[in-house]
Each structure stands twice: as C-alpha cells, then as structure tokens.
KOLLUM-633835 format. One record per residue (C-alpha): x negated, y negated, z. Coordinates in steps of 0.001 Angstrom, whole numbers, plus 500000, padded with zeros to 6 digits. Layout:
<recs>
X|Y|Z .
...
</recs>
This chain:
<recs>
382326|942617|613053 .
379001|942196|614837 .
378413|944420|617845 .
375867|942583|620060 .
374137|944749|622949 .
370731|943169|623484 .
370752|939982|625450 .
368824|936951|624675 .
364578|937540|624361 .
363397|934084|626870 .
360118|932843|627656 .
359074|929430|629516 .
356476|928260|627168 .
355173|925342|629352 .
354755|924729|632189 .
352164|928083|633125 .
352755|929656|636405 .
350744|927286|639166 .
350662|924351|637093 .
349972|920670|638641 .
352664|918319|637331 .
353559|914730|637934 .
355200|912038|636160 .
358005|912714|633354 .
357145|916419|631670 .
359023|918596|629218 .
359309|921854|629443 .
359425|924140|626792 .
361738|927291|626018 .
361166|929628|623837 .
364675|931426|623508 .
365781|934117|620804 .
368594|936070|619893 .
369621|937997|617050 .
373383|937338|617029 .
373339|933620|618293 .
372346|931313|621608 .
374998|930090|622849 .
373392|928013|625556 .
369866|927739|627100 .
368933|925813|630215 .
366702|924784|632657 .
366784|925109|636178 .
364859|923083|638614 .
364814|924265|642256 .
368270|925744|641006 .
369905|922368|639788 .
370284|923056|635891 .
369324|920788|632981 .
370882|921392|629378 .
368163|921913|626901 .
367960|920303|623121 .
366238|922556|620459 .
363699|921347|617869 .
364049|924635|615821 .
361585|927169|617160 .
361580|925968|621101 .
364228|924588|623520 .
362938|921228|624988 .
363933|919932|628317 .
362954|916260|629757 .
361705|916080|633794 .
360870|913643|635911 .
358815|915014|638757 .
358794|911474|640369 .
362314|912327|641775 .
361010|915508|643091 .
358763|915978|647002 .
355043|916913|646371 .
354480|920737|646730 .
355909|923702|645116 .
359077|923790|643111 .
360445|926759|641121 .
361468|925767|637143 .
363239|928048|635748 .
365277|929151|632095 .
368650|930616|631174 .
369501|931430|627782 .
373166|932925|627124 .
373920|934126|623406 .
377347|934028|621898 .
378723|937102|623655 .
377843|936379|627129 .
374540|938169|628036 .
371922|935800|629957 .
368468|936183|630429 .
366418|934205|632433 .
362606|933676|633612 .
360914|931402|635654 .
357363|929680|636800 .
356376|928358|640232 .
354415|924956|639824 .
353549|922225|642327 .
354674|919093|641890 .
351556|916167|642722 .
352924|912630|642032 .
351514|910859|645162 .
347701|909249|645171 .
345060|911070|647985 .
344941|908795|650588 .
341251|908110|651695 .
340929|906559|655536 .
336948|905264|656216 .
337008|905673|659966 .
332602|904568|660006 .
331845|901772|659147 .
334645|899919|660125 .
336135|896819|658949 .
333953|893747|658990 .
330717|895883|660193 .
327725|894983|658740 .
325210|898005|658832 .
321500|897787|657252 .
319617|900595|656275 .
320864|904102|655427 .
324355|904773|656892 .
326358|907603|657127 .
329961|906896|656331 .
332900|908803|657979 .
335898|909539|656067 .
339017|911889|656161 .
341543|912521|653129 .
345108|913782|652932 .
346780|914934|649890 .
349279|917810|648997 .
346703|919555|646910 .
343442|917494|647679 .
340588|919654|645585 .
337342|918308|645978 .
336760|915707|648973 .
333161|914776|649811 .
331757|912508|652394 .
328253|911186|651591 .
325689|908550|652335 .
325366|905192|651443 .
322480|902787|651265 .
</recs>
C-alpha cells in the first residue's frame, strides 16, 4: 500500500504573468506527483479546459479570439490519484483587436502643400507607442 500525503507539485510554464496574447495559444503545465496525476486542467476566467500531456508538460489549446480584449486570469489544477489538488495561476491580457488610427488633419480630399502637421488620435486596449508627426 502507498500512503500519499503530498499533493501534486504545479507550475504554469507559459504563459508568464502579464503576458500579451492573441490568436490560438497553448499553454503549458508543468504538473508532478510522486504517486500519480490523476487529472490536470486549465482554467480560463474559471471555465476549465482538460489538458493532454506530451511526457514532461501538460499542453492545453486556446483561442483568445473568443475571448474580450483586456485582462483574463488562466489558471491550472492538477489532482493526483488520491484526491489532493494544487493549483496556480497567471494574469495575462488578451489583445486580438487592430489599434484603430482616426486622422482628424488633413481631412479627406484636402490637398495641403508644404510642411503639414497631421492630427491623429488612436484607441487600443493596450496601445504602447503612438506618435503623431510631420509630413512633407
């Protein structure tokens, strides 16, 4: 007979903490236990996703597409043969829309000579870098 009193060692492998996803991602679980997994899962916003293992690391297919832009939580539950869970989890944000970039100067049709300063606003969930220069 086996006494088993530690539960499962679990790790989220990828995605890191604040990472920017989009599109179809897989996350990866690394999941051990010294008298058998009996189960490990993901968890996306709480919804859970049954994992397939390649060996080593627990894989799990996503596709942020279905998800809103902005943060989501993933997380991992691994239960071993006698019950005990353990779980972990990472906070990422989810970026599948484009920026949208609206040119308020010059406007449509306008035909300006010379140097011209252009006016310009963008919108995204996590818009990085926008910056508004001069064309001639």
């Amino acid at each position: 007979m086996t006494v088993d009193n530690s539960v499962p060692r679990l790790a989220i492998s990828w995605p890191f903490q604040s990472e920017v996803l989009e599109g179809l991602i897989t996350v990866e679980v690394h999941a051990t236990d010294g008298a058998g997994l009996a189960r490990v899962s993901v968890l996306v916003d709480g919804s859970e996703r049954p994992c397939d293992s390649d060996g080593a690391e627990w894989l799990c297919s996503i596709d942020t597409s279905g998800l809103e832009d902005g943060e989501h939580v993933i997380g991992a539950l691994a239960r071993d043969i006698a019950g005990r869970t353990a779980t972990a989890e990472v906070t990422v944000r989810v970026d599948n829309g484009p920026p949208v970039l609206t040119v308020s100067f010059p406007r449509l049709n306008d035909y300006p000579c010379g140097t011209v300063s252009v006016e310009a606003s963008a919108q995204d969930a996590f818009l990085q870098r926008f910056q508004s220069g001069i064309a001639t």
